[in-house]
Structure formats: C-alpha cells, structure tokens
PDB file of N, CA, C and O in Angstrom:
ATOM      1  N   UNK A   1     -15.945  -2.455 -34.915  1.00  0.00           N
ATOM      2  CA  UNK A   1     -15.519  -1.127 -35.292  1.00  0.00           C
ATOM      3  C   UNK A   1     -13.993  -1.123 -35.397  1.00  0.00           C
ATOM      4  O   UNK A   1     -13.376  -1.773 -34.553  1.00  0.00           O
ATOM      5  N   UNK A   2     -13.384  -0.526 -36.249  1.00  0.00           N
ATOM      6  CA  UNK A   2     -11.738  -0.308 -36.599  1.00  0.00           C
ATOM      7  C   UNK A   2     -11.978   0.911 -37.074  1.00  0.00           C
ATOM      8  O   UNK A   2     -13.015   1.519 -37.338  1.00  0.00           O
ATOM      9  N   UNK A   3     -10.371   1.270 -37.166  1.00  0.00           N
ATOM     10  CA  UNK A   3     -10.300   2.714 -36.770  1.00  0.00           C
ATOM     11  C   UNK A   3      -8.977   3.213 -38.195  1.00  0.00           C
ATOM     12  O   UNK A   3      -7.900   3.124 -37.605  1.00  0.00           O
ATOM     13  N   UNK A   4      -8.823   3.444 -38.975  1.00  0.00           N
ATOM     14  CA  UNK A   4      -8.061   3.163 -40.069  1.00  0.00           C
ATOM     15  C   UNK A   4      -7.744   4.492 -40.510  1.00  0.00           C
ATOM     16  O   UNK A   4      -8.410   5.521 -40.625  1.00  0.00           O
ATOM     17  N   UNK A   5      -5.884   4.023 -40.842  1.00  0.00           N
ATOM     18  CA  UNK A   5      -5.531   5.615 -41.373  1.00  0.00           C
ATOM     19  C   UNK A   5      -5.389   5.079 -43.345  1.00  0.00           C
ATOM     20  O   UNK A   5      -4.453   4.451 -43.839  1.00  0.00           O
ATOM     21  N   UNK A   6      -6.438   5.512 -43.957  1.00  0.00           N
ATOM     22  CA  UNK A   6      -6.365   5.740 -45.537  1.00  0.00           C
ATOM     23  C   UNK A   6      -5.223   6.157 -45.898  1.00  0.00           C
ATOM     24  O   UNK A   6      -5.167   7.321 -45.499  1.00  0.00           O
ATOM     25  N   UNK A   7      -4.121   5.851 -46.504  1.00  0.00           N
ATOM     26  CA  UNK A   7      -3.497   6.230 -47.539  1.00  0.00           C
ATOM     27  C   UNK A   7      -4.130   6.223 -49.188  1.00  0.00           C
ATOM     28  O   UNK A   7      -4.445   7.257 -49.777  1.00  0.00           O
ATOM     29  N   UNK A   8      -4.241   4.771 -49.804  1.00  0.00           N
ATOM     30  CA  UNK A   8      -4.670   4.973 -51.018  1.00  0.00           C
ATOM     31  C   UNK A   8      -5.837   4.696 -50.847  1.00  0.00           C
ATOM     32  O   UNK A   8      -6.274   3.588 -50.536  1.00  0.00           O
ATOM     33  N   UNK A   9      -6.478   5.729 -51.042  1.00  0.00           N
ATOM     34  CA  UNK A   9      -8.427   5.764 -50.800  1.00  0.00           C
ATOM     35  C   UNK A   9      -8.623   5.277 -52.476  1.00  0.00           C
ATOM     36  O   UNK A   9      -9.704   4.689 -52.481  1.00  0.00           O
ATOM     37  N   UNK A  10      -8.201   5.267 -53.526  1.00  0.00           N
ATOM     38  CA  UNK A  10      -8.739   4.680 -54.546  1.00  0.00           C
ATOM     39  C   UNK A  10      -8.774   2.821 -54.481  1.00  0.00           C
ATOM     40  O   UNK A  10      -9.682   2.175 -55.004  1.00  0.00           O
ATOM     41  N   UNK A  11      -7.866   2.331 -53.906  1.00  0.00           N
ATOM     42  CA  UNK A  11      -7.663   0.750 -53.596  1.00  0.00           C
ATOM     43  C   UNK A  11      -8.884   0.870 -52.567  1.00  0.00           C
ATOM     44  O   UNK A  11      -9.994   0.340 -52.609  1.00  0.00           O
ATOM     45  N   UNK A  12      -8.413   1.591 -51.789  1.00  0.00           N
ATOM     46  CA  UNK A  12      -9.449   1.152 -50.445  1.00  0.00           C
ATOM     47  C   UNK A  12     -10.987   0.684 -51.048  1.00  0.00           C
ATOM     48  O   UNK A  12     -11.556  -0.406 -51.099  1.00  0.00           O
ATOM     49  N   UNK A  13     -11.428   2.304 -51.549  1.00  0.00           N
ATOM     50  CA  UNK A  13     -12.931   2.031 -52.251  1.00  0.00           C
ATOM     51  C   UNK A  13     -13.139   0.675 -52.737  1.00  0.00           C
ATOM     52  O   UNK A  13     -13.898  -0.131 -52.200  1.00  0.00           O
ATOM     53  N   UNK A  14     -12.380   0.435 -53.859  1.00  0.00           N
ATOM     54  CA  UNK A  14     -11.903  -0.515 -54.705  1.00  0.00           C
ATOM     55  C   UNK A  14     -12.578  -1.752 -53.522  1.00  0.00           C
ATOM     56  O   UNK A  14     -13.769  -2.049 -53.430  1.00  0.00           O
ATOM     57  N   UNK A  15     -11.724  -2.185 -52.905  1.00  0.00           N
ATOM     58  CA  UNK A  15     -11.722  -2.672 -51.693  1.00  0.00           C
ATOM     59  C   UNK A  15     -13.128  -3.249 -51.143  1.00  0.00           C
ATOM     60  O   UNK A  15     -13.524  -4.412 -51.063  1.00  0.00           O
ATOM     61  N   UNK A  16     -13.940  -1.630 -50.678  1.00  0.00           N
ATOM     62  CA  UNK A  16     -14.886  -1.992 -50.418  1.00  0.00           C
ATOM     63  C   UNK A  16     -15.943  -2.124 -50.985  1.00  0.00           C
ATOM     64  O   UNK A  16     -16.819  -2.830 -50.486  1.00  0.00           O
ATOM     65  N   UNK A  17     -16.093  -1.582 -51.975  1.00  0.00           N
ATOM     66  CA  UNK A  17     -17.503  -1.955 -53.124  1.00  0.00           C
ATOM     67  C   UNK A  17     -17.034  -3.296 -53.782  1.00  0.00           C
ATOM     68  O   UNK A  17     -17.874  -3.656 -54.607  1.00  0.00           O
ATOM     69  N   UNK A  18     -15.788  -4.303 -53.677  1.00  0.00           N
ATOM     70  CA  UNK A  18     -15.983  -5.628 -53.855  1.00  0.00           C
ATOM     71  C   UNK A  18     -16.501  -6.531 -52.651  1.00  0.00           C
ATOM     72  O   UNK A  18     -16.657  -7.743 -52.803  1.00  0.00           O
ATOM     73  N   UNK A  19     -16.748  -5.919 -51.513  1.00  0.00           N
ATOM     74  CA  UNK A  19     -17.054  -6.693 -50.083  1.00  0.00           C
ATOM     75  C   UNK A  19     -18.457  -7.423 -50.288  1.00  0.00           C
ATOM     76  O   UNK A  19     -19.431  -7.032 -50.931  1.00  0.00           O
ATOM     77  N   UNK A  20     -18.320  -8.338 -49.718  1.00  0.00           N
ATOM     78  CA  UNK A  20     -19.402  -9.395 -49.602  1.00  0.00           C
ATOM     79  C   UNK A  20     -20.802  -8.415 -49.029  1.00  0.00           C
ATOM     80  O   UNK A  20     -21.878  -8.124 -49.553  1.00  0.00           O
ATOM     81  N   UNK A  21     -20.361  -8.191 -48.098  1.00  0.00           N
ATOM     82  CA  UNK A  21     -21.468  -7.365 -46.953  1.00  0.00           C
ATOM     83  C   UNK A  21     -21.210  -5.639 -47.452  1.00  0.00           C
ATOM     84  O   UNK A  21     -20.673  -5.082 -48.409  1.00  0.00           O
ATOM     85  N   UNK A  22     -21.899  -5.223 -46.255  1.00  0.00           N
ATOM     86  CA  UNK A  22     -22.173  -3.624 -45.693  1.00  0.00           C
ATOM     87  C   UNK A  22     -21.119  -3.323 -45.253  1.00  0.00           C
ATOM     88  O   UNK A  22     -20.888  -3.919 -44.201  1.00  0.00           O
ATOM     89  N   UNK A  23     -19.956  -2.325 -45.726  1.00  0.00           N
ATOM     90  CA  UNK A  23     -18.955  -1.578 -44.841  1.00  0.00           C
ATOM     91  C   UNK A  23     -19.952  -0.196 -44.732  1.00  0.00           C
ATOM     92  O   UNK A  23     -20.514   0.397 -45.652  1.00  0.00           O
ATOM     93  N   UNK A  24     -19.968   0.182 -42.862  1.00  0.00           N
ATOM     94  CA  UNK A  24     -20.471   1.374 -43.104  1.00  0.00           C
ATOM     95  C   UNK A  24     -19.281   2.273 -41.905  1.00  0.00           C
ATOM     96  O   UNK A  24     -18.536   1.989 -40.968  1.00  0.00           O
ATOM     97  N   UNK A  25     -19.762   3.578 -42.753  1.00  0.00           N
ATOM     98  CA  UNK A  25     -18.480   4.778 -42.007  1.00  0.00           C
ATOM     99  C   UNK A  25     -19.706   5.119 -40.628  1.00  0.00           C
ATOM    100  O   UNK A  25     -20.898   4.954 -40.371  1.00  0.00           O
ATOM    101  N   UNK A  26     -18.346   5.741 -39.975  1.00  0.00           N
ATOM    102  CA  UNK A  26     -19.056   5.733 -38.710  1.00  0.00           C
ATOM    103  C   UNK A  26     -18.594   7.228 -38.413  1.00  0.00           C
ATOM    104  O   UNK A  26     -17.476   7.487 -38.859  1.00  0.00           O
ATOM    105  N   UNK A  27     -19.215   8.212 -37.776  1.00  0.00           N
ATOM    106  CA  UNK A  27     -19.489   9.443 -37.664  1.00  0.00           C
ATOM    107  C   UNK A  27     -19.374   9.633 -36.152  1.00  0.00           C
ATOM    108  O   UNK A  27     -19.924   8.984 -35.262  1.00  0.00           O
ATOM    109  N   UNK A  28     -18.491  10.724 -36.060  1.00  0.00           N
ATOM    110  CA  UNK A  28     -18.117  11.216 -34.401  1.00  0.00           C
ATOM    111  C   UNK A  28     -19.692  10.920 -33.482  1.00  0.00           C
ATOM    112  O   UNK A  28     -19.922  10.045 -32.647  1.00  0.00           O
ATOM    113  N   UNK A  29     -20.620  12.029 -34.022  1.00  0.00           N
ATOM    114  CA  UNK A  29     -22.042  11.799 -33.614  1.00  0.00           C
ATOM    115  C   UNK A  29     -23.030  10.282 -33.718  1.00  0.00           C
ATOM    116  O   UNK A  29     -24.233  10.244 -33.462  1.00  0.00           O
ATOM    117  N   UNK A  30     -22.288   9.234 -34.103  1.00  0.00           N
ATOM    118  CA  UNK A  30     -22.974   8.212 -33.700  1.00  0.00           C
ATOM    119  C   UNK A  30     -23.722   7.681 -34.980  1.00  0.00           C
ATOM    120  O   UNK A  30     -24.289   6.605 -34.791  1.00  0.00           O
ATOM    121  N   UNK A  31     -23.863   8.325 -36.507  1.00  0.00           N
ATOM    122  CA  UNK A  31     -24.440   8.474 -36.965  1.00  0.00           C
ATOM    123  C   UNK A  31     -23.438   7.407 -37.918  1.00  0.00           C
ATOM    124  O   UNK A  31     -22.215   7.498 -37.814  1.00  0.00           O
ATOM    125  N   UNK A  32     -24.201   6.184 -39.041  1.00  0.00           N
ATOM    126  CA  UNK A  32     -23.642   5.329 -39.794  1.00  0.00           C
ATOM    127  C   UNK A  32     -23.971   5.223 -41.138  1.00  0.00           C
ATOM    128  O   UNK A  32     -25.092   4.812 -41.439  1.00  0.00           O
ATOM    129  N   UNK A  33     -23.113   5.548 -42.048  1.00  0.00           N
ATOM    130  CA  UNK A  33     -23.816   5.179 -43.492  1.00  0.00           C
ATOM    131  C   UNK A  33     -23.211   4.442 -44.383  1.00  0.00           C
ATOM    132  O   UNK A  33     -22.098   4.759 -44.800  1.00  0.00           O
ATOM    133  N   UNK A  34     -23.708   3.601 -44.706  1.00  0.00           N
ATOM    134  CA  UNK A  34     -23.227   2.698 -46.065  1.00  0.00           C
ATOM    135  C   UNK A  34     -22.063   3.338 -47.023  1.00  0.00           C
ATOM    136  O   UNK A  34     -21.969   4.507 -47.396  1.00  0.00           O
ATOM    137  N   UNK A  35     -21.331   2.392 -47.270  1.00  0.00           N
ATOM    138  CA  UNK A  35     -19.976   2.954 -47.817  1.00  0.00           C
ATOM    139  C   UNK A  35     -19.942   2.356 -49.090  1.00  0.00           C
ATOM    140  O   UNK A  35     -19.543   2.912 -50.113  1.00  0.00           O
ATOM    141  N   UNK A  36     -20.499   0.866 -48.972  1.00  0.00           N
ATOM    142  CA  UNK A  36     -20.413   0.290 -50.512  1.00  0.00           C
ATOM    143  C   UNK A  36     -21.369   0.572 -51.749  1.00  0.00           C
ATOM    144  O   UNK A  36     -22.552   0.254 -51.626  1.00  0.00           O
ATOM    145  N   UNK A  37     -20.779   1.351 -53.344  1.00  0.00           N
ATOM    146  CA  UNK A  37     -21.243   1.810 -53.744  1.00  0.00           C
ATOM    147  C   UNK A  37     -22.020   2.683 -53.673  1.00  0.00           C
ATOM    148  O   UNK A  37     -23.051   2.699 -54.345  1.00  0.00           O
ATOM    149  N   UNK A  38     -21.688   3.592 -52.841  1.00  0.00           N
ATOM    150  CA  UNK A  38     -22.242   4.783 -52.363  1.00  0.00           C
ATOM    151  C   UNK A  38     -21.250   6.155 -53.080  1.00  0.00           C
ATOM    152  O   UNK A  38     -20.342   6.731 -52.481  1.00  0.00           O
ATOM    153  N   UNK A  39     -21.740   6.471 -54.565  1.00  0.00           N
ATOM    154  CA  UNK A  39     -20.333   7.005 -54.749  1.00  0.00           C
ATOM    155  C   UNK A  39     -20.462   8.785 -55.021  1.00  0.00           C
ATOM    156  O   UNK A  39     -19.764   9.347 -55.864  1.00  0.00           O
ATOM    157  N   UNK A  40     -21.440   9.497 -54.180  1.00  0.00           N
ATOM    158  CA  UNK A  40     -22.023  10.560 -53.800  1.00  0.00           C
ATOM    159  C   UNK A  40     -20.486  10.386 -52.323  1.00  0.00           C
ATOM    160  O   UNK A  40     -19.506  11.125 -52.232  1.00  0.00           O
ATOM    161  N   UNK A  41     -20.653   9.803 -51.883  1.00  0.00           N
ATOM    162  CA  UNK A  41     -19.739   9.781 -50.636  1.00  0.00           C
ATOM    163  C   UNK A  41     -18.391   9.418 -50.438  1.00  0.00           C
ATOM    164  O   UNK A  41     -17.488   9.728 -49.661  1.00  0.00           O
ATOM    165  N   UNK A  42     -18.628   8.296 -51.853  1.00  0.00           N
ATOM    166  CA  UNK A  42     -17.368   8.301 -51.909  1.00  0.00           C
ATOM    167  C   UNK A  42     -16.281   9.485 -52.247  1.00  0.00           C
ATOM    168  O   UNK A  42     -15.303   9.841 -51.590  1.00  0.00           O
ATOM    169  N   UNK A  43     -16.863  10.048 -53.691  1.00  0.00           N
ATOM    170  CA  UNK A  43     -16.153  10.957 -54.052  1.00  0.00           C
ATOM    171  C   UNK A  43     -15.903  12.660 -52.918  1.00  0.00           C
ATOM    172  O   UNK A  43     -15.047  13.513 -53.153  1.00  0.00           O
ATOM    173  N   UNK A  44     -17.017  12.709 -51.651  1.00  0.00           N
ATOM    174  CA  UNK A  44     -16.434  13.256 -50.978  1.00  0.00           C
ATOM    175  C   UNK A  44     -15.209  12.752 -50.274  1.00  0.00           C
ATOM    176  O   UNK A  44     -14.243  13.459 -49.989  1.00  0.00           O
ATOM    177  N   UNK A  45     -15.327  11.480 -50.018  1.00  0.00           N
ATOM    178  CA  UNK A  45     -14.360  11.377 -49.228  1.00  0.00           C
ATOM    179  C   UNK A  45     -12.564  11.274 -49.685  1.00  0.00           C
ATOM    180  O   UNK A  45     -11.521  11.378 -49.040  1.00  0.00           O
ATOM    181  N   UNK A  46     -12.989  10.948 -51.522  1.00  0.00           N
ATOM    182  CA  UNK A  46     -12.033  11.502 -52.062  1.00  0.00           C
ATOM    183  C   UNK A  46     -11.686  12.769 -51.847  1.00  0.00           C
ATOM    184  O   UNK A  46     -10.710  12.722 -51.099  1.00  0.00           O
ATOM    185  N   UNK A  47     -11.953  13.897 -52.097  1.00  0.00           N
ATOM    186  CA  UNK A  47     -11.744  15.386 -51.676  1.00  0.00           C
ATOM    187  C   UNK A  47     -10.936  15.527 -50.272  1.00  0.00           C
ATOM    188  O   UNK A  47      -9.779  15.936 -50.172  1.00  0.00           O
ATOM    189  N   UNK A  48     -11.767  15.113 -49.221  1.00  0.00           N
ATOM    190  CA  UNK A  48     -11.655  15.002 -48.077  1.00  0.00           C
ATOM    191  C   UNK A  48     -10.121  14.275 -47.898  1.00  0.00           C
ATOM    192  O   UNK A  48      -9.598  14.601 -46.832  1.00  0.00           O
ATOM    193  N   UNK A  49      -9.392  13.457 -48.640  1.00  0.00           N
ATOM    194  CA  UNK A  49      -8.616  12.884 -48.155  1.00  0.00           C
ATOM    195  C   UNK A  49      -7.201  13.324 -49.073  1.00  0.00           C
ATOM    196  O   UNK A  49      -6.030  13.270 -48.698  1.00  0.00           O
ATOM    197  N   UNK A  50      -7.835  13.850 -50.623  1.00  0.00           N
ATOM    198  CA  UNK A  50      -6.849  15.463 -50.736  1.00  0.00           C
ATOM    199  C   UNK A  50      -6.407  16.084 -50.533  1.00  0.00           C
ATOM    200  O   UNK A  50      -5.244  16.328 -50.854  1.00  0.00           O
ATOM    201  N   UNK A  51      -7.398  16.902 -49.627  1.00  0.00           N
ATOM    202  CA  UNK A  51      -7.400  17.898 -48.526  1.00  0.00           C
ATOM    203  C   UNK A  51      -6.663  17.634 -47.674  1.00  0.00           C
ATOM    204  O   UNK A  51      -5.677  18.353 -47.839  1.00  0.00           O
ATOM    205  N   UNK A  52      -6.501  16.867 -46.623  1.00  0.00           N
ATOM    206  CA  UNK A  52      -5.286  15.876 -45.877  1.00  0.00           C
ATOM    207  C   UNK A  52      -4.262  15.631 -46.350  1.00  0.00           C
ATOM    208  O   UNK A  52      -3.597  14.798 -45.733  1.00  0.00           O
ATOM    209  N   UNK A  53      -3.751  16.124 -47.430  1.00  0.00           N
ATOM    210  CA  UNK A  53      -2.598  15.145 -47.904  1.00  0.00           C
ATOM    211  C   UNK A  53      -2.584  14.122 -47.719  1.00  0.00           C
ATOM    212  O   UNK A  53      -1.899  13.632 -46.822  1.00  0.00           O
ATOM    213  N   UNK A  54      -3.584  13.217 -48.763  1.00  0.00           N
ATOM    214  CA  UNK A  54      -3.362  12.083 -49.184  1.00  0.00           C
ATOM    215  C   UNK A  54      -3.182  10.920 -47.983  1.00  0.00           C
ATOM    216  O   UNK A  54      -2.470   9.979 -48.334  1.00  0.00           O
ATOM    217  N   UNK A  55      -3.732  10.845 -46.593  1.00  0.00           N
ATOM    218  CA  UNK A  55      -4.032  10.471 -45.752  1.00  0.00           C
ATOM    219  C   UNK A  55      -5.081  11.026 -44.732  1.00  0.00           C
ATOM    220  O   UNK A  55      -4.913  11.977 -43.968  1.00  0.00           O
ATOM    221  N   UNK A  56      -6.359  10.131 -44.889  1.00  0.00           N
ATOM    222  CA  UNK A  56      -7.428  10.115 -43.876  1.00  0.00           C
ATOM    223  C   UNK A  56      -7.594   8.882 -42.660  1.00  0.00           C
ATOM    224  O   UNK A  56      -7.047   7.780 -42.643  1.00  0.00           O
ATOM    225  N   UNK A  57      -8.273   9.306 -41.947  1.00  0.00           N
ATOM    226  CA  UNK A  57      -8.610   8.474 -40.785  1.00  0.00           C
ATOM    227  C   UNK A  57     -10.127   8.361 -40.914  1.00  0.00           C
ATOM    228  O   UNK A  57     -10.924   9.299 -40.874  1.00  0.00           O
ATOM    229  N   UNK A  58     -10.393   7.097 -41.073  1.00  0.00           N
ATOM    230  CA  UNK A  58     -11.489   6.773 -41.226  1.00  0.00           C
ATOM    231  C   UNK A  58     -12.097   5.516 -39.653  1.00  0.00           C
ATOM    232  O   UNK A  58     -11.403   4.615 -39.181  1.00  0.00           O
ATOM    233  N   UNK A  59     -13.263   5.832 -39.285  1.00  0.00           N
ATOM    234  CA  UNK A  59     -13.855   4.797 -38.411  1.00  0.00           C
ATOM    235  C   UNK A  59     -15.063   3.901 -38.971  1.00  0.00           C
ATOM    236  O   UNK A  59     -16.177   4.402 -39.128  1.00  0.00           O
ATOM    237  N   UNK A  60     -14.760   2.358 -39.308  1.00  0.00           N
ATOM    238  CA  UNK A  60     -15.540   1.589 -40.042  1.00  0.00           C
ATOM    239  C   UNK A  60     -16.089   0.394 -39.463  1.00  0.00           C
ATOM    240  O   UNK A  60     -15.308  -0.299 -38.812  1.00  0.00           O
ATOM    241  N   UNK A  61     -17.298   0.015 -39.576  1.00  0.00           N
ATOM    242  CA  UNK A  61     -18.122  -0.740 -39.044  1.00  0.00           C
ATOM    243  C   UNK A  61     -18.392  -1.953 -40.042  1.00  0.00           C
ATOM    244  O   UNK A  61     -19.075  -1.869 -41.062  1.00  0.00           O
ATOM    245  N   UNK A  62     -17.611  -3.324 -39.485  1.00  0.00           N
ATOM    246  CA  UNK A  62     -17.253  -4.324 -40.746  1.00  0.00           C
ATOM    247  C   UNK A  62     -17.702  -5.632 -40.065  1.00  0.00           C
ATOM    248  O   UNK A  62     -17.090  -6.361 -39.285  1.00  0.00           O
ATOM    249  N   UNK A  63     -19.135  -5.737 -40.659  1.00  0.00           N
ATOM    250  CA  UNK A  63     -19.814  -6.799 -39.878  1.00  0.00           C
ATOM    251  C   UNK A  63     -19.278  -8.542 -40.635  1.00  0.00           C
ATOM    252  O   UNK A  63     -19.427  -9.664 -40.151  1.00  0.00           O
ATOM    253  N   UNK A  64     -18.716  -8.167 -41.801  1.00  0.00           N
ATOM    254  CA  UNK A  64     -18.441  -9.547 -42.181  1.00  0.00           C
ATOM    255  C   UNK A  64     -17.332  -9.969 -42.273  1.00  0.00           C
ATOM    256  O   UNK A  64     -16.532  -9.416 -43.029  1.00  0.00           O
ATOM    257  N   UNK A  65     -16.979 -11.090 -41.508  1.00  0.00           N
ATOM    258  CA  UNK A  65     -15.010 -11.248 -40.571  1.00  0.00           C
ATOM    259  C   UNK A  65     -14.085 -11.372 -41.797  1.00  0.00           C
ATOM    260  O   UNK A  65     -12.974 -10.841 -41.799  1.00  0.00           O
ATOM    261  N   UNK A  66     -14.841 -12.502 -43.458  1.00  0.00           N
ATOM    262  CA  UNK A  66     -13.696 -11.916 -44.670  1.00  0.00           C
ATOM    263  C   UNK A  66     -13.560 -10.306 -44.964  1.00  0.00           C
ATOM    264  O   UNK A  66     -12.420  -9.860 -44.834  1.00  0.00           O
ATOM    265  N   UNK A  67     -14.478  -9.486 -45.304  1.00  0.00           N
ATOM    266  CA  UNK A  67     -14.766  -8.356 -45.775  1.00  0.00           C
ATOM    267  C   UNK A  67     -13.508  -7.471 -44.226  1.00  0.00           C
ATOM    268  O   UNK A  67     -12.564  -6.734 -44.513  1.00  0.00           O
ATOM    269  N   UNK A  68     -13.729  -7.683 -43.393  1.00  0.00           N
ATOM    270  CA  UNK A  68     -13.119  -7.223 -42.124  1.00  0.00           C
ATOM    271  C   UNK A  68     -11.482  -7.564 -42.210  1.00  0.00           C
ATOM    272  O   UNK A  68     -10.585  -6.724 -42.140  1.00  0.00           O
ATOM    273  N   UNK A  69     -11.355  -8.709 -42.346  1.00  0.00           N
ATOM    274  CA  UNK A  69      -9.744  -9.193 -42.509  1.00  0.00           C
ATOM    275  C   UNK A  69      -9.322  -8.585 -43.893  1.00  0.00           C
ATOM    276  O   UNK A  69      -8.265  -7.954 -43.900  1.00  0.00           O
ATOM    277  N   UNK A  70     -10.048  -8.705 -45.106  1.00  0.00           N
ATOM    278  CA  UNK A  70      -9.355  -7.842 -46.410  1.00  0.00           C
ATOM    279  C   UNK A  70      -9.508  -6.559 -46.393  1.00  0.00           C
ATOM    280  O   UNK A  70      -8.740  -6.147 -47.262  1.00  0.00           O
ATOM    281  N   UNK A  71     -10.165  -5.479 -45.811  1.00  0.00           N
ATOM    282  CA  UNK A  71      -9.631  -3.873 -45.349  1.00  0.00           C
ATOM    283  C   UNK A  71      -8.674  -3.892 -44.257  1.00  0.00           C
ATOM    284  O   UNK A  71      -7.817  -3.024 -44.089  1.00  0.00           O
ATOM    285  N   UNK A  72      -8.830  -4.813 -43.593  1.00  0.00           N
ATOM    286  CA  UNK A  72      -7.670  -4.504 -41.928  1.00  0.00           C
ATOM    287  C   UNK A  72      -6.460  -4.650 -42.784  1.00  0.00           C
ATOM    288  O   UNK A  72      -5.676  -3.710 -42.919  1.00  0.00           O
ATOM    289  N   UNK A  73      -6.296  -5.725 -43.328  1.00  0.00           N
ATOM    290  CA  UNK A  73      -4.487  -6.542 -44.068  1.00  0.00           C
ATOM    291  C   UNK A  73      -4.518  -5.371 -45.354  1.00  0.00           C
ATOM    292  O   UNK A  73      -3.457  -4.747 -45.352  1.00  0.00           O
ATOM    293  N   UNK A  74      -5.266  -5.012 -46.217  1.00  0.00           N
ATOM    294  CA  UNK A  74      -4.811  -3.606 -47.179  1.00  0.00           C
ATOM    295  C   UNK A  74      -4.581  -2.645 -45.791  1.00  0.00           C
ATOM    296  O   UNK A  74      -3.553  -2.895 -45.161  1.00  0.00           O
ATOM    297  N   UNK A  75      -5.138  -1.961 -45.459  1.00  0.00           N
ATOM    298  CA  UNK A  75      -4.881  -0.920 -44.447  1.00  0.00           C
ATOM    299  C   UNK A  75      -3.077  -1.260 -43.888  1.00  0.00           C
ATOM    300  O   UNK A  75      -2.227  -0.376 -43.991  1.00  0.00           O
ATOM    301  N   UNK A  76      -2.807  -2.412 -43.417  1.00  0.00           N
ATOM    302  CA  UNK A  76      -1.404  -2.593 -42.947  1.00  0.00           C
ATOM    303  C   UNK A  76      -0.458  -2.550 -43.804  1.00  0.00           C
ATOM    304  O   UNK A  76       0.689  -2.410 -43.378  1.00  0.00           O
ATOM    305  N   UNK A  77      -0.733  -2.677 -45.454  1.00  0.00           N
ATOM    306  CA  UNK A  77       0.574  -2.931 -46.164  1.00  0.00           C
ATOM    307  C   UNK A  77       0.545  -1.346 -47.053  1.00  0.00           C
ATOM    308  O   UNK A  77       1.276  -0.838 -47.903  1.00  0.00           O
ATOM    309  N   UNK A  78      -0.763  -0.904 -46.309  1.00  0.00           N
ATOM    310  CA  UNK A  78      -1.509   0.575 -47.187  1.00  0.00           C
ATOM    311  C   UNK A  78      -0.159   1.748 -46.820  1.00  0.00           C
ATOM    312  O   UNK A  78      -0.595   2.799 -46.350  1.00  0.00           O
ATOM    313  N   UNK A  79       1.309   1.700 -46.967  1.00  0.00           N
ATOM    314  CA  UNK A  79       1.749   2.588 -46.191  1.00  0.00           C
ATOM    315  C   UNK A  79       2.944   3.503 -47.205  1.00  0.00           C
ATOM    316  O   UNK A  79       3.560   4.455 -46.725  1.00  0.00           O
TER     317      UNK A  79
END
C-alpha cells in the first residue's frame, strides 16, 4: 500500500493503464477497486482532483514491484 499526492492525474492514469498488473484504489472503508482501465472511475477521479485544485491524495495497492517502482518514481518528480 502507498499513499500518493496526484498532481498530474492525466500522466498518472497514463501510468497506470500501461502497468503490467492490477493497480487498485483503496477506500477509507476498506473497500478496493481496480484502477486500470477502469475509465467510469477514472474520469471521476478526474473531477475529483479538479475539485482539489489540481492535487489529490490517493491510497494504492501495487502488487507488482516494476508497476510499484514506475508510479512511486512519477509520483516523486510529479511536483
């Protein structure tokens, strides 16, 4: 689990619908859903991160250690 503040949510997506594996978002209540090509959710979370001015905090569940190291290293230079 990592814990990530979104700046450019269009790279990010980007990002993760090229991932090898399953990135899934993770929900205060415990609750997990698929993030890749999921784009009903995505595009909320576009809105959602609008709404924020253009920075969200997202909590992500990244079972595969490349897919895990290429969102962690975008996320750090994401600024």
């Amino acid at each position: 689990m990592v814990k990530l503040n979104i700046v450019n949510m269009n790279q990010f997506l980007n990002i993760v619908n090229n991932s090898a594996g399953t990135v899934r978002l993770l929900y205060p209540d415990g609750r997990k859903e698929p993030l890749n090509h999921q784009y009903t959710l995505q595009r909320s979370l576009r809105q959602r991160h609008l709404e924020a001015k253009r920075s969200l905090r997202l909590t992500l569940e990244i079972p595969n250690p490349k897919d895990y190291m290429n969102i962690v290293l975008f996320s750090i230079g994401d600024c």
